[in-house]
C-alpha positions as CSV (number, residue, x, y, z in Angstrom):
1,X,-6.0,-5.5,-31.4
2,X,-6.7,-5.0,-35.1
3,X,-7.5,-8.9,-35.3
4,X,-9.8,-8.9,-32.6
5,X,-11.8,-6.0,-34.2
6,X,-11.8,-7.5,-37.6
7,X,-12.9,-10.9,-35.8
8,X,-15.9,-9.2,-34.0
9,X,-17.4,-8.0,-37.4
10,X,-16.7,-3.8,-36.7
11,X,-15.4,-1.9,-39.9
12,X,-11.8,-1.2,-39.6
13,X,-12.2,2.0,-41.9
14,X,-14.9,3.3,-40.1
15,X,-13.6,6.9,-38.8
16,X,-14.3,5.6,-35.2
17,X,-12.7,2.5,-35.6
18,X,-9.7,3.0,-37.7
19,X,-7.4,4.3,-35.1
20,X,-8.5,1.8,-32.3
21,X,-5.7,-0.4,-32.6
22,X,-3.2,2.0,-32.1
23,X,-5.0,4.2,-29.5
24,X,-5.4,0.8,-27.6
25,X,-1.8,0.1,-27.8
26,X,-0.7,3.0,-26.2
27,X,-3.1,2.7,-23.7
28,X,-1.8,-0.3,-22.9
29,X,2.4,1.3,-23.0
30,X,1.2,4.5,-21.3
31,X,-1.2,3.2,-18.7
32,X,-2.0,-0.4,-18.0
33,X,1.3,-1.7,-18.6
34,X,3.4,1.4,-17.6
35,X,5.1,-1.0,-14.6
36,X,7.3,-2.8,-17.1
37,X,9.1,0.7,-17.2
38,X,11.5,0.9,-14.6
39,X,12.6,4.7,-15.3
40,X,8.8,5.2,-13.9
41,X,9.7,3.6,-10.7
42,X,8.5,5.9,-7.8
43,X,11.3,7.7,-6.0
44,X,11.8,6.4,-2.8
45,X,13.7,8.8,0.1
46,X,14.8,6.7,3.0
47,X,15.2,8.2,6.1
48,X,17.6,7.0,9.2
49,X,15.7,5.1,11.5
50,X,16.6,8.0,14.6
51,X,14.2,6.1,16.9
52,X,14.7,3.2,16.9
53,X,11.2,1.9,16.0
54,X,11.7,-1.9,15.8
55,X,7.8,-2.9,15.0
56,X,6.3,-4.0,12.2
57,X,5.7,-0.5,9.9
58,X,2.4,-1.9,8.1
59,X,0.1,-0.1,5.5
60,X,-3.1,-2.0,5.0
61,X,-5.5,-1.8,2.2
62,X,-3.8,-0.8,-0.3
63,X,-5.7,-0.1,-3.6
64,X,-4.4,-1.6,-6.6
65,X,-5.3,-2.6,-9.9
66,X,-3.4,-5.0,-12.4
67,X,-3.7,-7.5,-15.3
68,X,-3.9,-11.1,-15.5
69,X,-0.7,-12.4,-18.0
70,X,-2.7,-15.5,-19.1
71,X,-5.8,-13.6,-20.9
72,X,-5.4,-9.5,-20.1
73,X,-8.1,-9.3,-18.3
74,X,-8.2,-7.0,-15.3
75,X,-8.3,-7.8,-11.9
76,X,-8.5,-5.5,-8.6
77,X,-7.4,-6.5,-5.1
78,X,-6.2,-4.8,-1.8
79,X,-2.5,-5.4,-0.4
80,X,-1.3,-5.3,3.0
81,X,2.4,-4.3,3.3
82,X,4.6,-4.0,6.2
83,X,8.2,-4.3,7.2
84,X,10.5,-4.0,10.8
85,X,12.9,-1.5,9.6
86,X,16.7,-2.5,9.7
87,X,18.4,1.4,10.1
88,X,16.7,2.9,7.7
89,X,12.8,3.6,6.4
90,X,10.9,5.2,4.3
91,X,6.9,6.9,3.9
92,X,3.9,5.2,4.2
93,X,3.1,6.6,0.8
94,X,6.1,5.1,-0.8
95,X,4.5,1.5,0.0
96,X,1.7,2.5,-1.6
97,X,3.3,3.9,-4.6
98,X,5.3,0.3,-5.3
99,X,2.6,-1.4,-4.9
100,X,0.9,0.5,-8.2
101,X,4.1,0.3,-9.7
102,X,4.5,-3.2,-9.9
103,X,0.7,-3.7,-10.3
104,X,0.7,-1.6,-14.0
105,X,2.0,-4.7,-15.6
106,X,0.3,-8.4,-17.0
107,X,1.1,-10.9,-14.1
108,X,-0.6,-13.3,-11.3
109,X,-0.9,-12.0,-8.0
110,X,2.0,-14.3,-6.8
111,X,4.3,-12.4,-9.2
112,X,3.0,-9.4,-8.0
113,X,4.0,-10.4,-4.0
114,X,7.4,-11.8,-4.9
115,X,7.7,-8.4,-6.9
116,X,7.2,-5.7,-4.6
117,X,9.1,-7.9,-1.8
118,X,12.6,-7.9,-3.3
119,X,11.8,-4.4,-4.5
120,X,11.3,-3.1,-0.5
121,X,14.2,-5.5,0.2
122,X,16.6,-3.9,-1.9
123,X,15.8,-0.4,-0.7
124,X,15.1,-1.1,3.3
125,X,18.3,-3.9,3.1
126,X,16.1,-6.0,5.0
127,X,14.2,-9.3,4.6
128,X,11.7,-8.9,7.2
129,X,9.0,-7.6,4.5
130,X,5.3,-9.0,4.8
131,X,2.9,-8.4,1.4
């Protein structure tokens, strides 16, 4: 960050300027980024599936914003998750909240799928998982 504002002519010792770098950095640890930290994971409760639903649980338009790996620029989409629950599932919110999860990190979008699919795999133990 520090070479980036020295390349686009600002003053580095200007009281404004001098602590960019490092305020930026942590924004980037704290906020943007803060999906590469697994201890932040959302906790999930699954519930026993007691009646037998055996349709496709779906939660459309799902906000979410991430990072492209290849030049950290930002980019905004809408997911569509569902699953056909295998014994066990879990809130509607929950979706939602892995989706953001995985999103907070620098990847493409088909990172971002594969992603949040093996994550909902592991915790619903079942493969039948549409992002």
């Amino acid at each position: 960050m520090r070479t980036i504002i020295e390349v686009l002519g600002l003053d580095t010792t200007d009281d404004s300027i001098k602590d960019t770098a490092a305020r930026v950095g942590k924004m980037y640890v704290d906020e943007l980024c803060a999906g590469m930290d697994y201890e932040r994971f959302p906790a999930v409760t699954r519930f026993d599936n007691k009646m037998g639903y055996n349709q496709m649980v779906l939660q459309k338009d799902i906000t979410f914003h991430s990072m492209c790996e290849h030049h950290f620029v930002n980019f905004h989409g809408l997911a569509q998750v569902g699953y056909i629950p295998n014994g066990k599932v879990v809130g509607l919110s929950k979706l939602n909240r892995i989706v953001n999860f995985f999103a907070r990190r620098p990847q493409v979008q088909e990172g971002l799928n594969e992603q949040i699919f093996y994550a909902l795999e592991y915790i619903l133990d079942t493969s039948d998982i549409a992002v």
